[in-house]
N, C-alpha and C positions, 0 to 999 in steps of 0.2 A: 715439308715432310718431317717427321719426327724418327730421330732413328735410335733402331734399338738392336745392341748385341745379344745373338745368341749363340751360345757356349755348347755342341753338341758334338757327339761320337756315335760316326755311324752303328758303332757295334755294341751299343747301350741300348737296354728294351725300354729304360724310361725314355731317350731321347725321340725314339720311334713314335711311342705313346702322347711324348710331346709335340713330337711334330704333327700329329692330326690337332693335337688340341688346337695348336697356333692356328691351322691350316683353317679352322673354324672360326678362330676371335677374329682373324684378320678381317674375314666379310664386315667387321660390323665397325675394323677400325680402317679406313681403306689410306688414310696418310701416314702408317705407320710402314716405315720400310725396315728390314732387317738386313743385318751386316751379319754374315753368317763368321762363323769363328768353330773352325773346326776346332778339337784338341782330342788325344788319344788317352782315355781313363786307364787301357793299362798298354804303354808304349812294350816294346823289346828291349831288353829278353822276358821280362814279363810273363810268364803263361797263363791263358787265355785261351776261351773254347773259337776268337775268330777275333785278329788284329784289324785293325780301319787302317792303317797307314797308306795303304797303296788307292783303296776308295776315297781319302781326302786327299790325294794329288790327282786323281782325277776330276774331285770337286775345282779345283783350283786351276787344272785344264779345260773346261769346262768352262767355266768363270773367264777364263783368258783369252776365250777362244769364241766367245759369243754362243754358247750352244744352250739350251732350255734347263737353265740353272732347278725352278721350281722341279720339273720331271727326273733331272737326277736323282735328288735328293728322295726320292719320293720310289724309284727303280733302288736304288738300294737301299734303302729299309725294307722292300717288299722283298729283294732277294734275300738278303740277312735275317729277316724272320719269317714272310710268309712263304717262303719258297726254299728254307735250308739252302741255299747258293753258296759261295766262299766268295764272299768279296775282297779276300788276299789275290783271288785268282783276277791275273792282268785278262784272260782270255771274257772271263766272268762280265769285268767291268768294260772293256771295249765293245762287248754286243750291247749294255749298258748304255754307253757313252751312245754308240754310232744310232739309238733312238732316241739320243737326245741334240741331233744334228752332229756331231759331232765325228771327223776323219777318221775313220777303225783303225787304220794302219797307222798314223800320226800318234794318236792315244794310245797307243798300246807301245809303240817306240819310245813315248815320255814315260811311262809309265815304270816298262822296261830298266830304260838310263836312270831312272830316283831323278827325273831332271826337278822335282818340287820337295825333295826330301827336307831343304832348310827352313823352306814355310811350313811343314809339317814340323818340323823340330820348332820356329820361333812360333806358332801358335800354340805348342804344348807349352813353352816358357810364358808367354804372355797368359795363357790360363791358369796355370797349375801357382805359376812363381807372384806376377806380376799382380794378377786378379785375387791369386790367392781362394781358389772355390774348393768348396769340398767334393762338387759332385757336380753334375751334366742332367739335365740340361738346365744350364742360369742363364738371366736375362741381365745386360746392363741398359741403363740411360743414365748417360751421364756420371755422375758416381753413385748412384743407385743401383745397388745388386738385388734379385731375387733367383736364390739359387737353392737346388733340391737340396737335401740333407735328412739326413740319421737316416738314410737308405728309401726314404721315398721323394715322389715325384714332385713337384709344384702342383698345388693342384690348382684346376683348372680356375677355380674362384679366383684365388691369389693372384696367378697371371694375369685377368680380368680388370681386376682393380691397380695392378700394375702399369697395365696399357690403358686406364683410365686415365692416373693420376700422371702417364708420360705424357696423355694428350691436354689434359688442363695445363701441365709447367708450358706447355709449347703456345698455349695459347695466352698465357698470362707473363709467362716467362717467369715465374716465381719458382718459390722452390716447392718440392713435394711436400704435403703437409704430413 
């Protein structure tokens, strides 16, 4: 398997935009796995028309819990843009969670307590400090970044030839040319 991080915030319209893109290239790379890496583009107190902090503890409950990681991700982008939802709202993301297998009252008790507040604060550190990116949504392999900037998306091509040239190092073991 080849594995690649991706760098995303629920409450970003390019990440949403990205996430169909990936959700398309994947069919065509089917050994590429992704390591998802929340991080919050703009944390509290910040103001912002809709925070993710409490949507990526439920990602991370979700993850922990065995429940349909892919359908999450995928239920709240659709709340947070196709459906104006409030994915701050714990009530929001528990009807969320509980159709993605997941205990309503247990997730909504985590969610409640901040029991994932520190993986949401060290994957803000690990993106913003660590990785160092400008923007959401980036991709790593390896020390290979490709990440949005000067306020647009990746597009689609670039991410293409990205997950080409992850799947030749994997299979040569060399480096990216």
């Amino acid at each position: 398997m080849i594995n690649i991080e991706l760098f995303f915030d629920y409450a970003c319209p390019y990440c949403y935009r990205g996430h169909k893109n990936l959700l398309n290239l994947l069919e065509y790379y089917p050994r590429i796995e992704i390591t998802w890496r929340p991080c919050e583009s703009h944390p509290y107190p910040e103001t912002y028309f809709m925070h993710s902090d409490r949507a990526i503890q439920g990602m991370y409950y979700i993850q922990e819990h065995g429940g349909n990681l892919w359908k999450y991700h995928r239920l709240v982008y659709e709340a947070c843009f196709d459906k104006n939802m409030d994915i701050a709202s714990t009530d929001v993301l528990a009807g969320l969670a509980k159709q993605c297998g997941a205990d309503h009252n247990a997730f909504r008790n985590c969610i409640e307590e901040d029991r994932y507040r520190e993986q949401v604060l060290a994957g803000n550190r690990y993106a913003w400090g660590e990785n160092r990116l400008d923007a959401v949504p980036s991709y790593r392999f390896g020390k290979h970044l490709l990440g949005s900037r000067d306020g647009l998306l990746v597009p689609v091509r670039e991410l293409e030839d990205f997950f080409r040239k992850a799947a030749a190092v994997h299979q040569t073991d060399g480096p990216i040319q």
